[in-house]
C-alpha positions as CSV (number, residue, x, y, z in Angstrom):
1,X,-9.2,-17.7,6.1
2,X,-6.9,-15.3,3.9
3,X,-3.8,-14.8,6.0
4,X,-3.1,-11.6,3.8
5,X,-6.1,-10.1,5.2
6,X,-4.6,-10.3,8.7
7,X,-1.6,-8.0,8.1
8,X,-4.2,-5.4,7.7
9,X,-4.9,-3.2,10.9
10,X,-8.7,-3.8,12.1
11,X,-10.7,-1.2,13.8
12,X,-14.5,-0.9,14.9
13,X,-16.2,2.3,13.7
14,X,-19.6,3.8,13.0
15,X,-20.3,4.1,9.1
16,X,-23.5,3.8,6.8
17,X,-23.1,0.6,4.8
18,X,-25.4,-0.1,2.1
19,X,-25.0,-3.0,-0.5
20,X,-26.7,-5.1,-3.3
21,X,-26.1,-9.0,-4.6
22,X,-24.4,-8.7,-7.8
23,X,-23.1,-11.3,-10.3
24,X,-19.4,-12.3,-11.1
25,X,-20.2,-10.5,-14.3
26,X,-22.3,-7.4,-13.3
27,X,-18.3,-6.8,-10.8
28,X,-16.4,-7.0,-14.0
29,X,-18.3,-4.1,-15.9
30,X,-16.4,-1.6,-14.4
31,X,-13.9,-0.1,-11.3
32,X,-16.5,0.8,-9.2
33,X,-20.0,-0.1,-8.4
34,X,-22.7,1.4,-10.9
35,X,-25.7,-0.3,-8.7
36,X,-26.0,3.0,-6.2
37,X,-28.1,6.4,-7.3
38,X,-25.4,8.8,-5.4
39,X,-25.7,12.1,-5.4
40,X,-23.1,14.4,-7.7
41,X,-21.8,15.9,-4.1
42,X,-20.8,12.3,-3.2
43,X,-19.2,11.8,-6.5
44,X,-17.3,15.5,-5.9
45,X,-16.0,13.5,-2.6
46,X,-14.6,11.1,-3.8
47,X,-13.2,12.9,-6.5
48,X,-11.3,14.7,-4.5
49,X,-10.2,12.1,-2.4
50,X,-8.5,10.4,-5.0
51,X,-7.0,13.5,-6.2
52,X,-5.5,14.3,-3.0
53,X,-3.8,10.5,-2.8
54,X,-2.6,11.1,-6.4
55,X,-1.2,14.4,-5.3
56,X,0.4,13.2,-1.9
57,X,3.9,12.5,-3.5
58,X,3.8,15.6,-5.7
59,X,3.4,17.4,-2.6
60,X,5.7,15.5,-0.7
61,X,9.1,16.1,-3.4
62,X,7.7,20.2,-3.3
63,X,8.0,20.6,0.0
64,X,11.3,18.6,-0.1
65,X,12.5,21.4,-2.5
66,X,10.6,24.6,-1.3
67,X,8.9,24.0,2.0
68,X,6.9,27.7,1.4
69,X,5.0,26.5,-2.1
70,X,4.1,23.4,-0.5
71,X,2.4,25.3,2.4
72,X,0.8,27.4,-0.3
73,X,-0.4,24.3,-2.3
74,X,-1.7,22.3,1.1
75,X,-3.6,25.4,2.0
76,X,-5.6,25.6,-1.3
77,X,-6.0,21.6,-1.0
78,X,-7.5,22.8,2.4
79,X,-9.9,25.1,1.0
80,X,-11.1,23.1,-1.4
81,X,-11.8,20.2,1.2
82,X,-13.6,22.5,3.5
83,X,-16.0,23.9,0.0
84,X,-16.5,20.5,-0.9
85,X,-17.6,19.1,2.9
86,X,-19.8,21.9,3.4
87,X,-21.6,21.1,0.1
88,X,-21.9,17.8,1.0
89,X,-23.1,18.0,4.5
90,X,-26.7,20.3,2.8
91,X,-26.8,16.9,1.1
92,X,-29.8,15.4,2.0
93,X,-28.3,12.0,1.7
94,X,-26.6,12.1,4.3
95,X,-28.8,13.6,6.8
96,X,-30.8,10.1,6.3
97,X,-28.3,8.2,7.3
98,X,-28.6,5.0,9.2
99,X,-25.0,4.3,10.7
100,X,-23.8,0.8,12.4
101,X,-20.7,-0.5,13.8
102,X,-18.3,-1.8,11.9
103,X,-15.3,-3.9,11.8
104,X,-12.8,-2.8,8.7
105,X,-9.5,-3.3,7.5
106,X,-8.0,-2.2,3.7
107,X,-8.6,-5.9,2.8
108,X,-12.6,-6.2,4.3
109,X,-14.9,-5.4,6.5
110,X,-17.7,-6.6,8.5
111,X,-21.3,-5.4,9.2
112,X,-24.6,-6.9,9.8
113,X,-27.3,-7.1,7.8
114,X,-31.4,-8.0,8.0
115,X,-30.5,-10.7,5.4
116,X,-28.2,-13.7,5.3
117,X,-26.1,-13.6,1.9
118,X,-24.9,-16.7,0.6
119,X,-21.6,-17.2,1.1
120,X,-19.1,-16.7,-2.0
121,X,-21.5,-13.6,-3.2
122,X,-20.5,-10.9,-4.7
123,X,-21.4,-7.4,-3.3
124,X,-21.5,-3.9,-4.3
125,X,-20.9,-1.6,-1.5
126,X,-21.4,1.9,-0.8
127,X,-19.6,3.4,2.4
128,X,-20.0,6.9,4.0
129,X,-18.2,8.0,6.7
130,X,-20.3,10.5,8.4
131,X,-17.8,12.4,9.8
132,X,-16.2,13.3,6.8
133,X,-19.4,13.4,4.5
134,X,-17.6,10.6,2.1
135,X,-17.3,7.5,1.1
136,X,-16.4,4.8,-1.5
137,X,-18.0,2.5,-3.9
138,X,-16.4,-0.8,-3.9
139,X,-17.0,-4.4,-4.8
140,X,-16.4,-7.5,-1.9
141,X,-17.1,-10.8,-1.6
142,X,-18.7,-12.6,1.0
143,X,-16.3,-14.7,3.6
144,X,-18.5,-15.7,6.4
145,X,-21.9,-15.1,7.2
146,X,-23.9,-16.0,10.2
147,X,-23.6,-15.2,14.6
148,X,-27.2,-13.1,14.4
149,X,-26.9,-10.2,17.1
150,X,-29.9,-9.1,19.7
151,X,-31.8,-6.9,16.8
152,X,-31.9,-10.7,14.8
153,X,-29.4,-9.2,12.0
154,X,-26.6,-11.7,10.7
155,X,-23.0,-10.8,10.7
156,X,-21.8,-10.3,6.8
157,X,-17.8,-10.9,6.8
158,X,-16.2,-9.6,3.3
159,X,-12.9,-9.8,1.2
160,X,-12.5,-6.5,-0.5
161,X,-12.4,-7.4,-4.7
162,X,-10.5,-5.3,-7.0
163,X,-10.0,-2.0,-4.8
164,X,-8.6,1.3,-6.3
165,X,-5.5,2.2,-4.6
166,X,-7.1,5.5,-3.8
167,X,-10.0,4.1,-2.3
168,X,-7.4,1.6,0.0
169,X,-5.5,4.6,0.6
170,X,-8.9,6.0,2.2
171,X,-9.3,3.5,4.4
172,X,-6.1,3.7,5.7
173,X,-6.3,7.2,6.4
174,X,-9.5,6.4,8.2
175,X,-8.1,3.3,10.5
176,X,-5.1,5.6,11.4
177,X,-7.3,8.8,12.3
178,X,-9.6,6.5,14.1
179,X,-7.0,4.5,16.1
180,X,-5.0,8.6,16.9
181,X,-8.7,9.6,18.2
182,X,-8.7,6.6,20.4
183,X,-5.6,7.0,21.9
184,X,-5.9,10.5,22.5
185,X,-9.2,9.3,24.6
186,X,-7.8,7.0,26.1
187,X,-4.5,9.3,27.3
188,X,-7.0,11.9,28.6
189,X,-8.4,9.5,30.6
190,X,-5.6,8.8,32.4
């Protein structure tokens, strides 16, 4: 096992995963996967993610110099989040989807699947997290697959290949925002 891909934090979440066996080849065509009809409002998404990583340290050295224009800009970043969710959630693509837990990290993931896929396979892979109406298109490889649950479905264990900083940067967000949610459960519990 990869020991890099343990100094990644791991959390279980609910995401729609949907993939497709590709060659070595068909992976080196391009930065992200070309297999997946998405809609242009999923496209918009992710978009605009990428932007907003790409803008981050911009944003940060503004504020560092006048605190009131970065408001300003973060507001507008704001709106145009909130325009661009509420586009996407009238998506019908996302109303049909079929979420599943997860485990993921920025290195990999896990998920199951109807299918066994050979081990060493390459994948492309389309993630939505439904509560943001976004996702990413990435490429993986299969580590491990096997240990079938109750519904008969195999665990699929994958190495992310070639990820986009902004795409890592994503699922970072993501696994922080998820493991803030849980703690905030778990101190109102208590």
């Amino acid at each position: 096992m990869n020991q890099e891909r343990r100094q990644y934090f791991r959390i279980n979440g609910k995401v729609a995963v949907d993939y497709k066996i590709i060659t070595e080849d068909e992976m080196q065509h391009g930065r992200l996967p070309t297999q997946f009809q998405v809609s242009p409002f999923f496209l918009l998404l992710t978009q605009l993610q990428e932007f907003s990583q790409d803008n981050s340290y911009q944003l940060r050295k503004i504020a560092q110099k006048d605190p009131l224009v970065a408001t300003y800009l973060e507001n507008m970043n704001n709106k145009i989040d909130a325009i661009a969710h509420a586009i996407a959630k009238s998506d019908v693509e996302f109303e049909n989807l079929t979420t599943q837990e997860i485990n993921l990290s920025e290195g990999g993931m896990s998920f199951y699947s109807k299918e066994s896929i050979p081990l060493k396979s390459y994948l492309a892979l389309k993630v939505v997290f439904e509560e943001t109406y976004s996702g990413l298109l990435l490429y993986g490889q299969v580590l491990y697959s096997g240990e079938k649950n109750e519904q008969g479905q195999y665990k699929i264990g994958i190495e992310f290949s070639d990820m986009p900083e902004s795409s890592r940067m994503i699922v970072a967000r993501y696994i922080l925002t998820s493991q803030t949610r849980e703690r905030q459960q778990n101190d109102e519990q208590y």
